[in-house]
LODREN-669185 format. One record per residue (C-alpha): residue in three letters; x, y, z. Coordinates in steps of 0.1 Angstrom, whole numbers, plus 5000, padded with zeros to 4 digits. Example, Ala and Ser with C-alpha at 12.3 -4.5 7.8 and 13.67 -1.06 7.14 Angstrom:
2
  resn     x     y     z
   ala  5123  4955  5078
   ser  5137  4989  5071
//
This chain:
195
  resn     x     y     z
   unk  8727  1788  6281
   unk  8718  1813  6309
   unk  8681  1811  6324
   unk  8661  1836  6315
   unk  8647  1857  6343
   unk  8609  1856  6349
   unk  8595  1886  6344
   unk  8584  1898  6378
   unk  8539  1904  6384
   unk  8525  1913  6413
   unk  8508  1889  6432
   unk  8472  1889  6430
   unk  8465  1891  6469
   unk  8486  1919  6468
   unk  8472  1938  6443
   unk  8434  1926  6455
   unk  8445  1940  6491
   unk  8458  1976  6479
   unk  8432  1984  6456
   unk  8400  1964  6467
   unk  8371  1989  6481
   unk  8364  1997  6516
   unk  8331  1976  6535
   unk  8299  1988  6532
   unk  8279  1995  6561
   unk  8247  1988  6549
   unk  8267  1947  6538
   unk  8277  1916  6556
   unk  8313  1923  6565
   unk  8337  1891  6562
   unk  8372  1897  6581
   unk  8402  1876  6591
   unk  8426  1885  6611
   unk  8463  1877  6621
   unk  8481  1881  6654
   unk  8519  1887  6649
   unk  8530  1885  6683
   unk  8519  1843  6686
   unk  8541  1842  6657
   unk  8572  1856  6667
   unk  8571  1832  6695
   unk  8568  1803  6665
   unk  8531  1798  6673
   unk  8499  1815  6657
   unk  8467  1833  6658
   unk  8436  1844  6638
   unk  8400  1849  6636
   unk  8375  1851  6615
   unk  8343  1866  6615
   unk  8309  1887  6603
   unk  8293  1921  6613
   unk  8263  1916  6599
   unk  8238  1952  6590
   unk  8211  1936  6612
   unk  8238  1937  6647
   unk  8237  1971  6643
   unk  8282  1975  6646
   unk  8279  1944  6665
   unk  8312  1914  6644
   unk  8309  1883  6660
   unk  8344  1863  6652
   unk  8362  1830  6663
   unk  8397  1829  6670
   unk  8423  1799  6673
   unk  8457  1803  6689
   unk  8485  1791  6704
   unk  8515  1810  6722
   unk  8549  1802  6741
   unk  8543  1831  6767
   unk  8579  1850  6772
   unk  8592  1845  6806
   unk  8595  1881  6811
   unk  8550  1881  6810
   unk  8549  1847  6825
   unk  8567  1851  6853
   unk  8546  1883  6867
   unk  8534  1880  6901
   unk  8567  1862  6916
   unk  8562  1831  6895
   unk  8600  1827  6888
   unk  8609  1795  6872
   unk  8576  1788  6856
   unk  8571  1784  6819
   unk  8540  1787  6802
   unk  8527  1773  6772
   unk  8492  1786  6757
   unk  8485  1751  6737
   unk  8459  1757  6708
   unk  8430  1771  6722
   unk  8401  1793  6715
   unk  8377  1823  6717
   unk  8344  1837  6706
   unk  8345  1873  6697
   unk  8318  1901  6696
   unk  8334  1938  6695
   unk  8306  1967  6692
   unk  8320  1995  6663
   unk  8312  2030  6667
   unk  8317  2035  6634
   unk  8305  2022  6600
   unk  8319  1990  6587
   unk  8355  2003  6565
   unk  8361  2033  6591
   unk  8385  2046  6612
   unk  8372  2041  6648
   unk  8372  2026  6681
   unk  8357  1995  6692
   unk  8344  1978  6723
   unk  8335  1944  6736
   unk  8340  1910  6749
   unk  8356  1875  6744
   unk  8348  1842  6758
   unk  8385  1821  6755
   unk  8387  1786  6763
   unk  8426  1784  6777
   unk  8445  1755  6777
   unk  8478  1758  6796
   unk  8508  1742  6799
   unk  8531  1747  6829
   unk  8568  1737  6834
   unk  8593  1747  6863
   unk  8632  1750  6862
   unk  8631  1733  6894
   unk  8615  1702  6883
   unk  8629  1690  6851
   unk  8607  1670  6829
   unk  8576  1675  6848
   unk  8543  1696  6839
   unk  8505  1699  6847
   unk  8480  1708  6820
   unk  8450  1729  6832
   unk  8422  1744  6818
   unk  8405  1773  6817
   unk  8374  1795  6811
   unk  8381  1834  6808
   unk  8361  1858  6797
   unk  8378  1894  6791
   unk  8370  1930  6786
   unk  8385  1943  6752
   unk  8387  1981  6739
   unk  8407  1985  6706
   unk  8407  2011  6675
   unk  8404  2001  6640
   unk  8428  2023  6613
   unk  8422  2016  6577
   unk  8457  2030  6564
   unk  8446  2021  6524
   unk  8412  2031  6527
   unk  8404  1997  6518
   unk  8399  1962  6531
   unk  8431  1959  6550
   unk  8433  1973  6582
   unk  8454  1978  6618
   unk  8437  1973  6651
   unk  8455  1980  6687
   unk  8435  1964  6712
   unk  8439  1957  6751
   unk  8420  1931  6767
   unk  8415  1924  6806
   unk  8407  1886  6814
   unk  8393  1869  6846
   unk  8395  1831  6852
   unk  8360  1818  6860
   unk  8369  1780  6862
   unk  8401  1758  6860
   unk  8405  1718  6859
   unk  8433  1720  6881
   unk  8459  1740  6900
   unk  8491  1748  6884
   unk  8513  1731  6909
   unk  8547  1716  6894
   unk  8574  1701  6913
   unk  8558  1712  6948
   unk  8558  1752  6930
   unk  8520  1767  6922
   unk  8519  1792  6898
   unk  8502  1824  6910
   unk  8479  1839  6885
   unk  8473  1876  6886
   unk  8433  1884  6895
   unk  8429  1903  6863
   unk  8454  1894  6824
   unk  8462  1923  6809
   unk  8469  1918  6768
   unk  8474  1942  6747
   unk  8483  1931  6704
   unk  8479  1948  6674
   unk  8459  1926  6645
   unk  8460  1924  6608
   unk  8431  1920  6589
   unk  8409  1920  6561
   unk  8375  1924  6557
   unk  8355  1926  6524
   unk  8318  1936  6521
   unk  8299  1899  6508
//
């Protein structure tokens, strides 16, 4: 006897996502958030976080992520032959909103990341150094709501500084030469629903 097909139902994310209500300013805000572009390089990213009515626009989040950094970016600065890894590491988030909690609108702030790195060189097969690093960066982004919901789109650019590192990013008798200032520039995914 042929299988019957299953009758196809939306999924229940799906249909809480499209048709849940936008965030209420006067609310604490929960959001997560996604990173695509760790993921197309087989890695990850994402947040989570609160903008609580008391910080006045002010969402506090903490991030995890890991990234295999395209050569094309890693090798900026006349670093050719280095590969970078971006093993998991972390941030702390706080991103000032001009706008009320569930609107469109741009946003401003800071991160504190904790980077760990891993470098390899063509020219030294099977070798690597791990180094550390504490960066804080500048970030501006812009929040669209496309649904006038929960789910949202941010663009954001951030400019980062090393402050410290555990140890120069020397491999094979080549040391990598970091830029003064990291541009990065994303575009999230997220959710965030009023508690």
């Amino acid at each position: 006897m042929p299988r019957r097909l299953r009758k196809l139902r939306p999924s229940p994310l799906l249909a809480l996502v499209l048709v849940a209500g936008p965030a209420h300013a006067d609310s604490w805000i929960v959001h997560g958030e996604l990173d695509p572009f760790p993921f197309a390089t087989l890695r990850y990213g994402g947040q989570l976080g609160v903008r609580a009515p008391q910080l006045a626009g002010v969402r506090l989040a903490l991030a995890s992520f890991s990234l295999d950094v395209p050569d094309v970016i890693g090798q900026l600065g006349g670093n050719d032959g280095f590969h970078v890894d971006v093993r998991p590491s972390g941030a702390l988030y706080a991103l000032y909103y001009l706008r009320p909690a569930g609107s469109d609108g741009l946003a401003v702030g800071a991160s504190l990341r904790y980077l760990r790195f891993r470098y390899t060189h063509d020219d030294a097969p099977g070798e690597d150094v791990d180094v550390s690093e504490l960066s804080p960066e500048a970030i501006v982004g812009y929040q669209w709501h496309p649904f006038h919901n929960g789910f949202y789109l941010q663009p954001w650019l951030a400019l980062g500084v090393a402050l410290t590192h555990s140890a120069d990013a020397t491999v094979g008798g080549h040391t990598y030469d970091e830029l003064p200032v990291s541009p990065f520039f994303t575009v999230n995914i997220g959710y965030e629903r009023a508690l």
